[in-house]
C-alpha positions as CSV (number, residue, x, y, z in Angstrom):
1,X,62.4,-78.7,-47.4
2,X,63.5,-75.5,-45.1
3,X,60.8,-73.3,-44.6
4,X,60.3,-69.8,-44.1
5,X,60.5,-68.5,-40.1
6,X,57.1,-66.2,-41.1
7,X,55.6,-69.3,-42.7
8,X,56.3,-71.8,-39.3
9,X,54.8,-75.2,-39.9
10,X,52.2,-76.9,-37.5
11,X,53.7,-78.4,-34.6
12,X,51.9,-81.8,-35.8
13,X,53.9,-83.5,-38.2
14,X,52.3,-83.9,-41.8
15,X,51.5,-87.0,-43.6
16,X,54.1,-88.4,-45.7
17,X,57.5,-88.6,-46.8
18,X,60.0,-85.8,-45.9
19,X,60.1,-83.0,-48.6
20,X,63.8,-82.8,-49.9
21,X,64.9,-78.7,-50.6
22,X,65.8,-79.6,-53.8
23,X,62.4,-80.9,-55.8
24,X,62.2,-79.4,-58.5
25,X,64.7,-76.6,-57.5
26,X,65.8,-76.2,-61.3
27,X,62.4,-74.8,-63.0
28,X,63.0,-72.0,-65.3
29,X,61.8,-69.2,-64.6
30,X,62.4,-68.5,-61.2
31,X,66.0,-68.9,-60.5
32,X,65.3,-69.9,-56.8
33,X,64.7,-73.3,-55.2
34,X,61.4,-74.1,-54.0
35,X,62.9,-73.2,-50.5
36,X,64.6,-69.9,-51.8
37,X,61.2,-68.8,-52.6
38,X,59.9,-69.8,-49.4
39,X,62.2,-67.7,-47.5
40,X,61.9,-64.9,-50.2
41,X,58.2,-65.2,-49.4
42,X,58.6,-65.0,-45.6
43,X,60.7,-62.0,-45.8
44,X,58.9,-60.0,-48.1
45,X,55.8,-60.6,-46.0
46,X,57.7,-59.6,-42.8
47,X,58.2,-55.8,-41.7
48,X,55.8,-52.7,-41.2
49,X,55.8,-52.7,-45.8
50,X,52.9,-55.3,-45.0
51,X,51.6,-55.6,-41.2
52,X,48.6,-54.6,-41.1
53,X,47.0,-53.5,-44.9
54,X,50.0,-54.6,-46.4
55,X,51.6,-53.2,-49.6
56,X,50.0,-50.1,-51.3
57,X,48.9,-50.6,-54.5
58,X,51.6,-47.7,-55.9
59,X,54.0,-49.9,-54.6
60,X,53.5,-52.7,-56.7
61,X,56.7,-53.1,-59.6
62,X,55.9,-52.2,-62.9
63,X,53.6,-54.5,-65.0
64,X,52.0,-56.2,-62.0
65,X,48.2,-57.6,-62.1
66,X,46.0,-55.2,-61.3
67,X,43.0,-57.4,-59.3
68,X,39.5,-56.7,-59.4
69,X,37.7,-54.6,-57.5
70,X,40.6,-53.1,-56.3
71,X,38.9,-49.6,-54.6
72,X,40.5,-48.4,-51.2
73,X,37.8,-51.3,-49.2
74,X,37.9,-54.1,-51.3
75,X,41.3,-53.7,-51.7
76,X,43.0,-53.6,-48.3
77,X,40.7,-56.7,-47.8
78,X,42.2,-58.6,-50.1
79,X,45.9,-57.8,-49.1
80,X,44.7,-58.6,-45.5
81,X,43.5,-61.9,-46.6
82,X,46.3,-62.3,-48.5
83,X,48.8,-61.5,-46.3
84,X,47.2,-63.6,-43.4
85,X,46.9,-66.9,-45.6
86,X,50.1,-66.4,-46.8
87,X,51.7,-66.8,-43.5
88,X,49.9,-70.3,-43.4
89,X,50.5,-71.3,-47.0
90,X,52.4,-74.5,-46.4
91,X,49.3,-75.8,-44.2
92,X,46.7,-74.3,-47.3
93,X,48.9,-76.4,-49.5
94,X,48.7,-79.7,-47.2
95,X,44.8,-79.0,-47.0
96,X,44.4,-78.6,-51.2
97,X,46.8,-81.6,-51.8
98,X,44.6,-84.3,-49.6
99,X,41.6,-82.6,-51.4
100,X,43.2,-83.4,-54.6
101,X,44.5,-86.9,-54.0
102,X,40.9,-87.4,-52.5
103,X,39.1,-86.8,-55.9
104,X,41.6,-87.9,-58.0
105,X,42.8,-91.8,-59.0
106,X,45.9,-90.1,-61.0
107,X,47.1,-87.9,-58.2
108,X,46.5,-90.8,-55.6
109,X,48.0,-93.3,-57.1
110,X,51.8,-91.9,-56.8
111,X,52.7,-92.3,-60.5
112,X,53.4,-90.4,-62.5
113,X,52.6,-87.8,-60.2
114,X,54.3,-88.3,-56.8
115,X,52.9,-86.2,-53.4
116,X,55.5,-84.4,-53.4
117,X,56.2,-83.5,-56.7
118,X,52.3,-82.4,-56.3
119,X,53.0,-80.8,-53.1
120,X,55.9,-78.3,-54.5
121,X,54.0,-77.3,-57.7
122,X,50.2,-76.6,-55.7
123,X,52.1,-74.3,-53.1
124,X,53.9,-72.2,-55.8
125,X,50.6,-71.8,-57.4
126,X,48.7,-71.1,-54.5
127,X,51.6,-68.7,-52.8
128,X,51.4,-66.6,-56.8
129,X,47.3,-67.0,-56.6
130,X,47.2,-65.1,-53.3
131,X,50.1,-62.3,-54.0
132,X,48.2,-61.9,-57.6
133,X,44.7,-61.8,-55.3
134,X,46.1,-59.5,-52.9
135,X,48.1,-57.0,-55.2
136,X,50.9,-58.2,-53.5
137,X,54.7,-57.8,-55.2
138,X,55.6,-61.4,-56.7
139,X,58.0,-63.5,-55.0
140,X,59.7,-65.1,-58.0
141,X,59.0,-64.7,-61.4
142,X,55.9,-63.2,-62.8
143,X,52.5,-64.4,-61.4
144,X,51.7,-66.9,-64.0
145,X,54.8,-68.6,-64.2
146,X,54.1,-71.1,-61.6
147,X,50.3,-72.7,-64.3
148,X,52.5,-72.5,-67.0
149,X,55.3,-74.8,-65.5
150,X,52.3,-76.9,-64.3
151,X,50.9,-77.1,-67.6
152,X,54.4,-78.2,-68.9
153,X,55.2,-80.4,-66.7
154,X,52.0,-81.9,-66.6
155,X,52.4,-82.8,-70.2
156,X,56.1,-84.5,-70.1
157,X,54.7,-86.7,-67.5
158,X,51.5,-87.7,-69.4
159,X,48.7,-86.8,-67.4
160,X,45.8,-85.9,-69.2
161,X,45.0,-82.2,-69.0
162,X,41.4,-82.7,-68.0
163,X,42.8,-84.3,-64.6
164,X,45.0,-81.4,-64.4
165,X,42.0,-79.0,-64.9
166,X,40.4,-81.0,-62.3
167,X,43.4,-79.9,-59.9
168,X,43.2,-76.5,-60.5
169,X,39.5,-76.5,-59.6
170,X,40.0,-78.5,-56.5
171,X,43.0,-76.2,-55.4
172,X,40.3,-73.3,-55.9
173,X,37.8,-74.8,-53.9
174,X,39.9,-75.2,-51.4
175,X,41.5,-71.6,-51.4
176,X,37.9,-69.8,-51.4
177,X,36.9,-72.4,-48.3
178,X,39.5,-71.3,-46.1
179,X,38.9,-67.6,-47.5
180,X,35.4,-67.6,-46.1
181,X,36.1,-69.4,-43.1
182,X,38.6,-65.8,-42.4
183,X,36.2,-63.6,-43.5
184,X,33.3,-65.3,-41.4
185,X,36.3,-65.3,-38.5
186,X,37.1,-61.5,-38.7
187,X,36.3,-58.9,-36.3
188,X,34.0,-56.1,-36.9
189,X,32.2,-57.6,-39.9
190,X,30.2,-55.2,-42.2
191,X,26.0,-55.4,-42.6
192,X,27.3,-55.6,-46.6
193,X,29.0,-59.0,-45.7
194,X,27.8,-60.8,-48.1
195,X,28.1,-58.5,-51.0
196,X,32.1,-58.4,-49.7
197,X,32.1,-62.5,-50.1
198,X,31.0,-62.5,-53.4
199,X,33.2,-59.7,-54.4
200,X,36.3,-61.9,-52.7
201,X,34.7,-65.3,-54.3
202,X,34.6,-63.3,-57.7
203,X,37.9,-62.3,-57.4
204,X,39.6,-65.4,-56.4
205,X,37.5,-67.7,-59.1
206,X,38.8,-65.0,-61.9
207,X,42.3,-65.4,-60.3
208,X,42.0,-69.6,-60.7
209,X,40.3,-69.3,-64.3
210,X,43.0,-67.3,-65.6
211,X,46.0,-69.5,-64.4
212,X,43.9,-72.4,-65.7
213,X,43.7,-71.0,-69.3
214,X,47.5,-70.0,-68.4
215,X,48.7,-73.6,-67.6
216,X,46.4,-75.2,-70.4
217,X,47.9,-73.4,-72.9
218,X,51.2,-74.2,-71.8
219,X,50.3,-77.7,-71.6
220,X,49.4,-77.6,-75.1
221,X,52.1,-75.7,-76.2
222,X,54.4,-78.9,-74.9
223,X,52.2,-81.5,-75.8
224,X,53.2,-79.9,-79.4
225,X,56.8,-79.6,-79.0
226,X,56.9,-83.6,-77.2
227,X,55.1,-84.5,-80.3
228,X,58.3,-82.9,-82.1
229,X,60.6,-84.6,-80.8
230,X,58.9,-88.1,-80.5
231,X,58.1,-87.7,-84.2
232,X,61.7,-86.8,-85.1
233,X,63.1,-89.3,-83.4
234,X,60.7,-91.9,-84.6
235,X,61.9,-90.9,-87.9
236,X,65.8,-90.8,-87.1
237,X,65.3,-94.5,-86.2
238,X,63.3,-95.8,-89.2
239,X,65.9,-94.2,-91.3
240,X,68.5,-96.4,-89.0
241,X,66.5,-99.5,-89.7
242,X,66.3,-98.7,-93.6
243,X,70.4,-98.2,-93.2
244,X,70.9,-101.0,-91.9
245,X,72.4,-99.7,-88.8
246,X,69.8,-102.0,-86.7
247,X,72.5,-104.6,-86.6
248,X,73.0,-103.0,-82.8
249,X,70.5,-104.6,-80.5
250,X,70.1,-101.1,-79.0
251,X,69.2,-99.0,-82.5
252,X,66.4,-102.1,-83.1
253,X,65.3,-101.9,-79.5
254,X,65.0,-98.0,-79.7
255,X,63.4,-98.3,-82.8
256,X,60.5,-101.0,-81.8
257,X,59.3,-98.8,-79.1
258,X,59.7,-95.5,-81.1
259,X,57.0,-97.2,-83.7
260,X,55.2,-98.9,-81.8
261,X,55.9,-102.3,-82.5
262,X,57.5,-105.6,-81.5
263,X,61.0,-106.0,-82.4
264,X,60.4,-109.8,-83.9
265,X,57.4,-110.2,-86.3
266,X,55.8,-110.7,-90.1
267,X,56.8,-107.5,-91.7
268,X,58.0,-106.6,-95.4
269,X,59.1,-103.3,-96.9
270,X,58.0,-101.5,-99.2
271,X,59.4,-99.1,-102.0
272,X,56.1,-97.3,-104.0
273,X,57.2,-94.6,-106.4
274,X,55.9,-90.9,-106.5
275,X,53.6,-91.6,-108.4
276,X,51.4,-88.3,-109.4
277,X,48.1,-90.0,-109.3
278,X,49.1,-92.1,-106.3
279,X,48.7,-91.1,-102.4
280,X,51.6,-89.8,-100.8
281,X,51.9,-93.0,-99.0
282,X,49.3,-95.8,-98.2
283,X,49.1,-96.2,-94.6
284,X,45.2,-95.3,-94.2
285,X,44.1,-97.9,-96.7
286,X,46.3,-100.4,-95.0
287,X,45.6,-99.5,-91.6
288,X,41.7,-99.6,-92.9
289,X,43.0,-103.5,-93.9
290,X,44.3,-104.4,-90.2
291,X,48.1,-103.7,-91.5
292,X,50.0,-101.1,-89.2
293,X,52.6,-99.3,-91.5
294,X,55.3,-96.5,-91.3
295,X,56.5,-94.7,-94.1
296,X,58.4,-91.7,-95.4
297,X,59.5,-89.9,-98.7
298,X,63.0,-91.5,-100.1
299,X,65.2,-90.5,-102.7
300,X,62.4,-89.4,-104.5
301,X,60.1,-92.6,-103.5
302,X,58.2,-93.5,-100.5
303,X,59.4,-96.6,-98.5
304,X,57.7,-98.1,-96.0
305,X,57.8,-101.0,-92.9
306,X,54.3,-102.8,-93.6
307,X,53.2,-105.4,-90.6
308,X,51.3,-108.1,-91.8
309,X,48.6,-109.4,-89.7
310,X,49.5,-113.1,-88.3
311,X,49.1,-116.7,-90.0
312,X,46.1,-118.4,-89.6
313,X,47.9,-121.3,-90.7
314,X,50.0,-123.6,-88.0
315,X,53.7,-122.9,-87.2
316,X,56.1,-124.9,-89.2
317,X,53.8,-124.8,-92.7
318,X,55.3,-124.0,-95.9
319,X,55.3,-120.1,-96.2
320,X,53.5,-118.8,-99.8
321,X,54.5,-116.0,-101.1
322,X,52.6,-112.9,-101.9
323,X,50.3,-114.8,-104.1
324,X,50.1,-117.8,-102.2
325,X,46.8,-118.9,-101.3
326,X,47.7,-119.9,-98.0
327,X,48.7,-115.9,-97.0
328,X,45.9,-114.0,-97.4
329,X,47.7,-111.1,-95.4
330,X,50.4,-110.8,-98.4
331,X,47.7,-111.2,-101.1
332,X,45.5,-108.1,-99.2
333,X,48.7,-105.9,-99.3
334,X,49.4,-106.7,-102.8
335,X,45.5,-106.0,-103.5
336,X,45.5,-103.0,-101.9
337,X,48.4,-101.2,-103.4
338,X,47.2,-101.9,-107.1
339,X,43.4,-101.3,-106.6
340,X,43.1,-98.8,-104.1
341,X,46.3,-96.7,-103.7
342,X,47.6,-96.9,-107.4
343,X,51.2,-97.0,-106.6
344,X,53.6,-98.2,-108.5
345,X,55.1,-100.6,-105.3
346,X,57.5,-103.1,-104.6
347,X,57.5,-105.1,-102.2
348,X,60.6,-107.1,-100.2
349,X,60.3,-110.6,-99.2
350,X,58.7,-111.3,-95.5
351,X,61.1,-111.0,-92.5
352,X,61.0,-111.5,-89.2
353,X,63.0,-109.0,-87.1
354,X,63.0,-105.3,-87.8
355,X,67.1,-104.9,-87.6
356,X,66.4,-107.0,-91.2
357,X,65.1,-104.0,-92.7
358,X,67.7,-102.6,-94.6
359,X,68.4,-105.4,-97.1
360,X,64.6,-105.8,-97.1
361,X,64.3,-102.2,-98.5
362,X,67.0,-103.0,-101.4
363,X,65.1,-106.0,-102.2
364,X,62.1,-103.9,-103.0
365,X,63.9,-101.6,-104.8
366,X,64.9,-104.0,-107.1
367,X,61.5,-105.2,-107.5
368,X,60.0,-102.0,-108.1
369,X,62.9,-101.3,-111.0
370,X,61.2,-103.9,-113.2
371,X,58.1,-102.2,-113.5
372,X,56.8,-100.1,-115.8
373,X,57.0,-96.5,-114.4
374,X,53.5,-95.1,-113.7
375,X,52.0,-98.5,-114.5
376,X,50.1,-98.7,-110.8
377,X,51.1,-102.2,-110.6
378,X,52.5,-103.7,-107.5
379,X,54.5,-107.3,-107.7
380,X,56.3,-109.0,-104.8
381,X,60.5,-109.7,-104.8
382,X,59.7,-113.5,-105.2
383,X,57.5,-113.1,-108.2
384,X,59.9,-110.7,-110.4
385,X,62.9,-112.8,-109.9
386,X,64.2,-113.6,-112.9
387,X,62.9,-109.4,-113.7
388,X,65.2,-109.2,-111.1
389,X,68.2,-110.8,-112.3
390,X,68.0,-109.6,-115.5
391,X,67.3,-105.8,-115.0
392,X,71.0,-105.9,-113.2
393,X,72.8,-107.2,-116.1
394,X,71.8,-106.1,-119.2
395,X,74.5,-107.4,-121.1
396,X,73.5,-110.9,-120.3
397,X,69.7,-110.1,-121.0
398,X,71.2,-108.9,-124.4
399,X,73.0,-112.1,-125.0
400,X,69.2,-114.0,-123.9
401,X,67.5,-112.2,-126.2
402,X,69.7,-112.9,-128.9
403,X,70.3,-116.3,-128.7
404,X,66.9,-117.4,-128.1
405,X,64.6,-114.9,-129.8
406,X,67.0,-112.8,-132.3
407,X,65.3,-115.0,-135.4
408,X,62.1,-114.1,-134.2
409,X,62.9,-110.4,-133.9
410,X,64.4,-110.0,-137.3
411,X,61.0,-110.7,-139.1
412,X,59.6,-107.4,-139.0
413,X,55.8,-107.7,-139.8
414,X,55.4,-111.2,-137.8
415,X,57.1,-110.3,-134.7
416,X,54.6,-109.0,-132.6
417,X,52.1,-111.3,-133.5
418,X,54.8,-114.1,-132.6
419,X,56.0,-112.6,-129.4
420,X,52.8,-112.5,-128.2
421,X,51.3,-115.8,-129.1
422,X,54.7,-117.4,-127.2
423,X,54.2,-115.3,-124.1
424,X,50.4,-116.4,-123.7
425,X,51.4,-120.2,-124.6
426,X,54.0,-120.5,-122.4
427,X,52.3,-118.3,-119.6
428,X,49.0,-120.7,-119.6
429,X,50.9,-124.1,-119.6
430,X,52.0,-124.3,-123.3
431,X,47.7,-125.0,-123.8
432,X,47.1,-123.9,-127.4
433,X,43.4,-124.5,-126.8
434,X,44.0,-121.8,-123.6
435,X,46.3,-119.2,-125.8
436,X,43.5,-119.4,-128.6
437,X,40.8,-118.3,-126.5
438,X,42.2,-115.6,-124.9
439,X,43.7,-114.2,-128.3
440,X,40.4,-114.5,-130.3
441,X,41.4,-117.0,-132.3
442,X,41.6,-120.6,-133.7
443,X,43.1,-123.2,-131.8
444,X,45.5,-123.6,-135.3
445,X,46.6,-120.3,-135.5
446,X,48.1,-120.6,-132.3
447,X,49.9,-123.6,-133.4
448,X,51.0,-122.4,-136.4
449,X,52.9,-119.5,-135.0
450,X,54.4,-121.4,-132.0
451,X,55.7,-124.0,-135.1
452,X,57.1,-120.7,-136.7
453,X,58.9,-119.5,-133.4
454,X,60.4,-123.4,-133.1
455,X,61.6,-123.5,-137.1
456,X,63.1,-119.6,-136.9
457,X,65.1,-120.4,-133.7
458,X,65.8,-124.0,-134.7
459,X,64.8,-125.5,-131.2
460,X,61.7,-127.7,-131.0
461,X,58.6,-126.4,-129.5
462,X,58.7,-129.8,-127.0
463,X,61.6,-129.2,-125.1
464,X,61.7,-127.8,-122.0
465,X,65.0,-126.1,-122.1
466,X,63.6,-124.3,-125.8
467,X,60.7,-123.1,-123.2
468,X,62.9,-121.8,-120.4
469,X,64.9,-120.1,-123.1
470,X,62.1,-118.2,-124.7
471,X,60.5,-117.4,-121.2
472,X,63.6,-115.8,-120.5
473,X,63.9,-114.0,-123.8
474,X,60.5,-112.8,-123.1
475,X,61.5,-111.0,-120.0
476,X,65.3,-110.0,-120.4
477,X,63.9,-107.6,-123.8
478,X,63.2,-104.2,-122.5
479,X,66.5,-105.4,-120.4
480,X,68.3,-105.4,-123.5
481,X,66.8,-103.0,-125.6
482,X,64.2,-104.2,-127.1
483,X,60.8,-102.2,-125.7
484,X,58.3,-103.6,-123.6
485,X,58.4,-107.5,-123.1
486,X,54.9,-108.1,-123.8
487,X,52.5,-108.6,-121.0
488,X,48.9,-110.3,-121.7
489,X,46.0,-110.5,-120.1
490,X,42.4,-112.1,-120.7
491,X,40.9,-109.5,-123.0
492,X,43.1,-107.7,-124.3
493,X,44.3,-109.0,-127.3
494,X,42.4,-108.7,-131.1
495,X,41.5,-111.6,-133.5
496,X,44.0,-111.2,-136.7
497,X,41.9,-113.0,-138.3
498,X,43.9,-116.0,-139.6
């Protein structure tokens, strides 16, 4: 770094590595090069305008901070002072950066933060601390200018602000130090010494708060705007994986590390619909279940990249499916969507690698097509698949229901009792005893009306491709027309009282 001929470094040479003219030579603000301002600060201290007193306070450009206690006395003091550290500033800089490093892990330990990097920044803070101070003409920019790039920069490079805080207070400490060791040094000192320090300690300690509060608020102000961009960029690449563009081992890559998670692992997608009475999206109650989840509003639904917690089972068993007993993980998700988010949800097979997450997300939105809108269930690809298949064709669920079941639909008065007999019989192992009790009635009855279904569609009651056909029939009807295939549970069905 060239430096100023009014600011001549010590004839020792200073710790550490040589400083390059050009760190950080592009901040905005200042349209000069840390040593542009240097010189710019060498030359404006140079000449009769400051030897001596210094600049006259009516001198000072429009707008410029007017310091404390800035009477005729007081004043000149503090241009004195000013004026005479400012000629040593690069060595006041060397002195607050070992005090820094001293006291701080973050600062000493290179990274993110290097020394000289720290270096640059604490001597255009200190060199704008003193000119502000002293009334002094600014050398670059306005006073401030030199926190809030601090505070900015500070925040892209992820130190915490505290630490930076810290910094300031050190580089403060150090400035009033050397500030009393020249006013203990100075000739002709006043009996009202001491009321002269504190006036000087007050002023400098103002000075430090307010470009603390300065670079704070900047920090803040680009913690915000990072938190922007990360967020839209972390949503640019989830919408890549849900395209399916993650076919390029960068976009996946990029998109792991945007989220936040590894690029190969258990995850499914979901599809949950809008539901009014439903959460926007269910990522606190499955983060509350151990399952990290992204999601985001989607042609009207939400769809989101749920990761299941691991297997507890060894590698190379037989994978269960959402309802499996042996994944408790799947079951959890699928409990946690119907009891406590009351979406409407469906929910992809399991995959492994997150550039797999675009035909994951059509999966799931085929499963969430065969369910009843604003029903709050939730059901898994694997356990709607013939739902599946039949909800894309209905002119073959048409043809199932009529070839199997269009007898049975054409009785009027009996059909719903008969529809709904089959589904429970067939649904609990073809058990009449089973069917009976959850229907509320005799073990005959049920009988009886599974003999009806056999002699309306002429197939016999035994056979096991008559079952498959009815099962199918069952499902492929509000595929084909027909209203609601009929869905029992224990409880819910009335005694007829045959």
């Amino acid at each position: 770094m060239t430096h100023s001929p009014a600011a001549p470094r010590p004839a020792a040479p200073r710790s550490g590595p040589a400083r390059p003219g050009a760190t950080d030579s592009a901040r905005p603000g200042s349209g000069l090069s840390g040593s542009a301002r240097a010189g710019a600060a060498g030359s404006a201290r140079s000449g009769s305008a400051r030897s001596g007193s210094g600049l006259s306070g009516s001198a000072r450009p429009a707008g410029a901070h007017t310091p404390l206690g800035s009477d005729a006395g007081s004043g000149a003091l503090r241009r004195a002072l000013a004026t005479t550290m400012l000629a040593d500033v690069d060595r006041l800089t060397d002195r607050a950066v070992d005090d820094i490093r001293a006291h701080s892990g973050t600062y000493a330990a290179d990274a993110p933060v290097t020394r000289e990097d720290l270096w640059e920044i604490c001597r255009d803070n200190l060199l704008r601390a003193l000119e502000d101070f002293g009334g002094l003409a600014p050398t670059g920019g306005d006073f401030e200018w030199a926190a809030r790039e601090t505070g900015r920069r500070r925040a892209e490079q992820g130190v915490p602000l505290d630490t930076v805080l810290q910094a300031y207070r050190r580089g403060g400490r150090v400035l009033w130090q050397v500030m009393a060791e020249h006013l203990r040094a100075r000739a002709g000192r006043e009996a009202d010494s001491r009321d002269v320090e504190l006036d000087m300690a007050s002023g400098v300690w103002e000075t430090i708060d307010r470009y603390s509060v300065a670079m704070a608020d900047e920090y803040r102000l680009a913690q915000l705007e990072l938190q922007s961009r990360q967020d839209t960029r972390r949503v640019a690449l989830f919408e890549a994986l849900l395209d399916g563009r993650a076919d390029d081992p960068a976009v996946a890559s990029a998109a792991a590390a945007a989220l936040g998670v590894p690029a190969c692992d258990r995850y499914v997608v979901v599809v949950a619909a809008q539901d009014p009475a439903a959460p926007p999206h269910p990522a606190p109650v499955l983060e509350a279940r151990g399952m990290w989840s992204f999601w985001r509003p989607r042609s009207g639904r939400y769809a989101g990249i749920v990761r299941l917690p691991r297997r507890d089972a060894p590698a190379g068993g037989p994978a269960a499916g959402p309802r499996g007993s042996a994944d408790p993980a799947a079951r959890d998700l699928l409990d946690a969507l119907r009891e406590l988010t009351g979406a409407t949800a469906g929910i992809s097979p399991e995959f492994e690698r997150l550039s797999h997450a675009g035909r994951a997300l059509r999966l799931a939105e085929q499963t969430l097509r065969t369910l009843p809108a604003g029903s709050g269930e939730a059901a898994a690809f694997d356990d709607r698949l013939a739902q599946v298949l039949l909800s894309g064709r209905s002119d073959i669920a048409e043809r199932i229901v009529t070839v199997h079941l269009g007898p049975v639909l054409a009785t009027g008065g009996e059909r719903a009792a008969l529809l709904t007999t089959l589904r429970v019989w067939l649904d609990h192992g073809c058990s009449a005893a089973r069917a009976a009790e959850l229907l509320y009635c005799h073990r005959n009855t049920v009988l009886n009306r599974i003999g009806r279904v056999a002699e309306l569609t002429g197939r016999s009651s035994e056979s096991g491709e008559a079952r498959l056909g009815w099962a199918l029939a069952l499902r492929a009807l509000p595929y084909a027309g027909q209203g609601e295939s009929p869905e029992p549970a224990a409880g819910e069905y009335e005694a007829d009282g045959t």
